[in-house]
N, C-alpha and C positions, 0 to 999 in steps of 0.2 A: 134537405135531400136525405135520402133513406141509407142505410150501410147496406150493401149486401154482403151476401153470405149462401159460399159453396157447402152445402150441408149431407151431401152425398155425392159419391161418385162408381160408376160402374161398367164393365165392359163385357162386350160379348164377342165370344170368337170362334167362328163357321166350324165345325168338324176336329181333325186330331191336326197335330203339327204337319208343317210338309219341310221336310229337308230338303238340303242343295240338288242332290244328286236324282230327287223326285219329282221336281220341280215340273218335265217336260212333261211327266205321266199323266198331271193334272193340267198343264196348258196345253197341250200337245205340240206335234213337232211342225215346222214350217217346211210345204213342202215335200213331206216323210224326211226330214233331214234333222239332224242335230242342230243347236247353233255353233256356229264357232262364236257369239260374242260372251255366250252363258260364261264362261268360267274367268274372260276375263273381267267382266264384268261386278261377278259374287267375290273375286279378289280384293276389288277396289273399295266393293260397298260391304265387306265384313259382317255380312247377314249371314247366321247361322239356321233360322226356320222361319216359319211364316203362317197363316190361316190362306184358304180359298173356300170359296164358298162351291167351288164346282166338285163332283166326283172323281176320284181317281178314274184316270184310262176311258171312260164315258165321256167327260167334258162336262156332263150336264150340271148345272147349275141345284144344290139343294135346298138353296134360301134365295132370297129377292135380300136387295138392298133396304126395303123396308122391315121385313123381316128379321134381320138382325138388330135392324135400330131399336124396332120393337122389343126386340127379347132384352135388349142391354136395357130399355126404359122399364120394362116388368119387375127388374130386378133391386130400381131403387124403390117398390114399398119395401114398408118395414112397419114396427106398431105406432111411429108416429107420424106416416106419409102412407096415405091410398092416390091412386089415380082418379077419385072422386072427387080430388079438393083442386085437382089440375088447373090452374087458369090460362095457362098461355106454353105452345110445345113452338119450339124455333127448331128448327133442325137442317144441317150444312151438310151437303155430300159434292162433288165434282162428280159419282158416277150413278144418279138416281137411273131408277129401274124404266124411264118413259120420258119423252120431253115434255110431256101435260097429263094428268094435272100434277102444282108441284107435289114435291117429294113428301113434306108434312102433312100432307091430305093424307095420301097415303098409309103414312106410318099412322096417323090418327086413324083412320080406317082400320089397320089389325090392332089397335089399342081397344077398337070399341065404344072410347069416349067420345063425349058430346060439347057443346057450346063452351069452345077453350077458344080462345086467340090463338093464331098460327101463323110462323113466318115461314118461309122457304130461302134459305140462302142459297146460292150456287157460285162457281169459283171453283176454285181447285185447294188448297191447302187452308187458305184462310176462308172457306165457307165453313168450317167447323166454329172459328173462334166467333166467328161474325156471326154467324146466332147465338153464341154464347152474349156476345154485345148485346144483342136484341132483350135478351130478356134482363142483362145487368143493367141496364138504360128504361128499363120498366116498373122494376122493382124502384132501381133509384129515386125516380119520378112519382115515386108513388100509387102508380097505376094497377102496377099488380103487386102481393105479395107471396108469388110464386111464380116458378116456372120450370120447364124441363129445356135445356138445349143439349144438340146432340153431333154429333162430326161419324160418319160412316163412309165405309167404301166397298166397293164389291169390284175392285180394277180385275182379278182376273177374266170376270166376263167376256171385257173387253182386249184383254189379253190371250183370249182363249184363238188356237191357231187356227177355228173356223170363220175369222173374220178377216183372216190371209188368204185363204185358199186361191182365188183368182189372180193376186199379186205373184202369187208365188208358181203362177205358169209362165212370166215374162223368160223372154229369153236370155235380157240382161243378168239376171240372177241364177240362169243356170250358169254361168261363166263365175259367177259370184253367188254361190248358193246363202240360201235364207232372206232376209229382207233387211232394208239399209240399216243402217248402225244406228240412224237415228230412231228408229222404232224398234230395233228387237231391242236396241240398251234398256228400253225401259220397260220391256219383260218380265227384267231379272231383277227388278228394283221395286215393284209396286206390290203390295198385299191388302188382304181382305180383310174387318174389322170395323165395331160400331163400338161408341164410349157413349156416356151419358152422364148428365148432371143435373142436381138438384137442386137449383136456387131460392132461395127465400129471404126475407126481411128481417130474420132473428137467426141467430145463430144457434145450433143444438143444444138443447138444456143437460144431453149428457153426451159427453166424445167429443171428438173435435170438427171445427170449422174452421175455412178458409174463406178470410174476410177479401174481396174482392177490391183492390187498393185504386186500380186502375187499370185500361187497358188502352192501348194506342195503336191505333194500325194507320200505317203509313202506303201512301201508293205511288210508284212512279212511271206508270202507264204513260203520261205525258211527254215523255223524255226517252223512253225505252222500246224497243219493237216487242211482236212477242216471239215469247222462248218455247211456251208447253204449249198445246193445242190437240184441239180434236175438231173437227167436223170441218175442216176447213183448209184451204192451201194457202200460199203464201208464194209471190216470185221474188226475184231478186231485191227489187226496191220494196219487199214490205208488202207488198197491196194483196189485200184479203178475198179469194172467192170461195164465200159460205159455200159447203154443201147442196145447197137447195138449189143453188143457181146451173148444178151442173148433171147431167142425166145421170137415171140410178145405174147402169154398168159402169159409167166413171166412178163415181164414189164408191162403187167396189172395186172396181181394177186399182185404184189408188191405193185402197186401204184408206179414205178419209176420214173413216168414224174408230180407228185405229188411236192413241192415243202415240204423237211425236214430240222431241223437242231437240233445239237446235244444241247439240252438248259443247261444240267451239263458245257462242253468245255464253251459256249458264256458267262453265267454269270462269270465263273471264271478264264476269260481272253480278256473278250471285251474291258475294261478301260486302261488295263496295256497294249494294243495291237493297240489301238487306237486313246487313250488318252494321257498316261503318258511317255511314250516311244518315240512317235513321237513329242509332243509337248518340249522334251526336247531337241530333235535332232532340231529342227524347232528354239527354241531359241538360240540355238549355232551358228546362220548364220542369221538370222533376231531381227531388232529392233525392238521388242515386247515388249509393254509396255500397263498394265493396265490401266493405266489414261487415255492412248492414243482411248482406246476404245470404241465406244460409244452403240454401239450393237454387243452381242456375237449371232449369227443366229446358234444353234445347230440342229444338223435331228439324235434324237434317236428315238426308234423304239417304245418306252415306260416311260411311268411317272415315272415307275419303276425305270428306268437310269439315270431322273435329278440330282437327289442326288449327284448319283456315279461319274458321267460324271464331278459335279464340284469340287470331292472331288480327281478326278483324274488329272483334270485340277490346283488345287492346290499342289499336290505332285509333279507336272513336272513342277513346278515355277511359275505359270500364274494361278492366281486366281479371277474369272470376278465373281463379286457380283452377287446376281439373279435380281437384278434392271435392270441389263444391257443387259437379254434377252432376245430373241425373240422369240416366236415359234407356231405355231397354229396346230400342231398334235391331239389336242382334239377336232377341230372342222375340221378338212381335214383327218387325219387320219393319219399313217404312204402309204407314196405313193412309194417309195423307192427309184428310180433314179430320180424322178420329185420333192421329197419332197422341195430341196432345191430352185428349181424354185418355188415353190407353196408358199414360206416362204417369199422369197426376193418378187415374185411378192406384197406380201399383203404389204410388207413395202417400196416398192421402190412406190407404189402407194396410200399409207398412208396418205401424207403430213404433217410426222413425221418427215420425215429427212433433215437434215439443210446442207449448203456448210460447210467443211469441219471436219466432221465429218465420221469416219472410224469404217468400220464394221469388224469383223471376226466371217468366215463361217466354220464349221466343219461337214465335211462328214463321220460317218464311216463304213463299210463294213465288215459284218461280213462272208462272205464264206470263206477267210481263212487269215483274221483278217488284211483288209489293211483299210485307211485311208488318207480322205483329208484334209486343210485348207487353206482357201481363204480371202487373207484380199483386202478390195473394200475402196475408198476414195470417198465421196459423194463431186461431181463437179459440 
């Protein structure tokens, strides 16, 4: 079996910052109203700015979801990587710009390139890493000695408050102005952003690499309802009616294509689901060891979960001090399937990190509580 090796990495990010206080300019208001959950919300989640791909005060969108994928993929040539030698582009988003064709068409369509292999992953947090798998499980095998995968998102689109307009006539919510808690919370939580990475079979003959050790993604959809969702409702016992089943004035009086999640379920089972459970299965088959670690690279969603996340990480065995990590979510934002490319990109281009020296990446995925972990060997 073949070593790989992350041999670039790079990130692209829509327009200038948006601060707390601008937030609504660019999403607009629900209703013509403020929200009331905005500020309890950027308290909890300790986000200081963010990317949107929409215009100020217009709303309108100045990139596509491909489009920034594209531009983050542009950015890994350099004199020893063209787009010419491209064998296979994977690329992960939860919010592609179309339900068909996938998302990688796409993006390979403003690339321009031709006759590469393409996956299209989908998902919510962990479709960025799960194409990252695709091409690590390629190389490995032998099959390619290249690839590109990529993690993007473009949530304000879908955030944006003309996809409320009709919700926000009920009469319910004049008595309660703006929209339930379970969808305006995640307003204030979601940002725009495309990472990209450079996989290959040898490592850089000059700089550094990130030798790809293993990755595990664990899922407990079997056992769990879901938490995050979009196009779809849910009653009391769970049971799913898709979008498609229900006329188009419901699916917009609803807000279906709205992006909810149930926030009671996520706090009082994201760690044990995420965390504690699969870090304990994880060490049952891998040499994991604290000392060994030089950077824990975590992607929560919130300031709120540092705590939890190390307090969960210590009741499943593995307890990584906070010296040891990494994380730039107050000044990028939560981005969700790119977070982790946006994380690795700032440190693999740091010139923080020394020859051997090992990182572990933790992905987790709250739509119905799955989970990844990635441990990298700096070469």
């Amino acid at each position: 079996m073949n070593s790989v090796y992350i041999n670039n990495i790079q990130k692209f990010m829509p327009n200038k910052p948006v601060l707390n206080d601008e937030m609504e300019e660019y999403l607009g208001y629900i209703g013509g109203k403020k929200s009331k959950a905005k500020k309890i919300v950027l308290r909890s989640n300790g986000i200081k700015r963010r990317f949107y791909v929409l215009e100020k005060n217009s709303l309108k969108p100045l990139f596509t979801n491909a489009q920034i994928t594209a531009n983050a993929i542009k950015k890994l040539e350099n004199d020893d990587f063209n787009l010419e030698k491209l064998e296979a582009l994977s690329c992960g988003t939860t919010s592609a710009d179309q339900l068909m064709p996938g998302h990688t068409l796409m993006v390979q369509g403003e690339l321009g390139i031709n006759e590469i292999e393409t996956l299209s992953a989908s998902g919510i947090c962990l479709s960025g890493i799960n194409a990252l798998k695709y091409i690590y499980y390629g190389i490995k095998a032998g099959e390619l000695t290249n690839g590109i995968s990529t993690g993007s998102e473009t949530s304000s689109m879908i955030l944006n408050s003309n996809n409320f307009k009709e919700e926000s006539n009920y009469k319910e919510l004049e008595k309660n102005p703006g929209i339930e808690f379970e969808k305006d919370f995640l307003r204030w939580m979601l940002s725009d952003g495309a990472g990209a990475m450079l996989l290959e079979n040898k490592p850089n003959e000059k700089g550094l690499s990130l030798e790809v050790k293993w990755i595990d993604i664990l899922s407990y959809a079997g056992e769990m309802p879901t938490c995050m969702y979009s196009g779809c409702e849910f009653d009391e016992n769970h049971n799913i009616t898709p979008w498609r089943a229900l006329e188009q004035q419901e699916v917009m009086s609803k807000s279906l294509l709205s992006i909810k999640q149930n926030v009671k379920l996520l706090n009082e089972n994201i760690i044990e689901y995420t965390v504690t459970k699969p870090i304990q299965k994880i060490l049952e088959k891998r040499d994991l060891k604290e000392e060994d670690i030089a950077y824990f690279v975590p992607h929560y969603s919130s300031t709120f979960f540092r705590e939890k996340v190390y307090e969960g990480m210590k009741k499943g065995g593995l307890e990584i001090p906070f010296e040891k990590w990494f994380t730039n979510l107050t000044e990028f934002g939560n981005t969700g399937s790119a977070s982790i490319y946006i994380m690795l990109e700032e440190l693999f281009n740091s010139n923080k990190l020394k020859k051997g020296q090992k990182l572990l990446c933790y992905i987790p995925e709250s739509g119905r509580f799955s989970t990844a972990f990635m441990y990298l060997e700096v070469v």
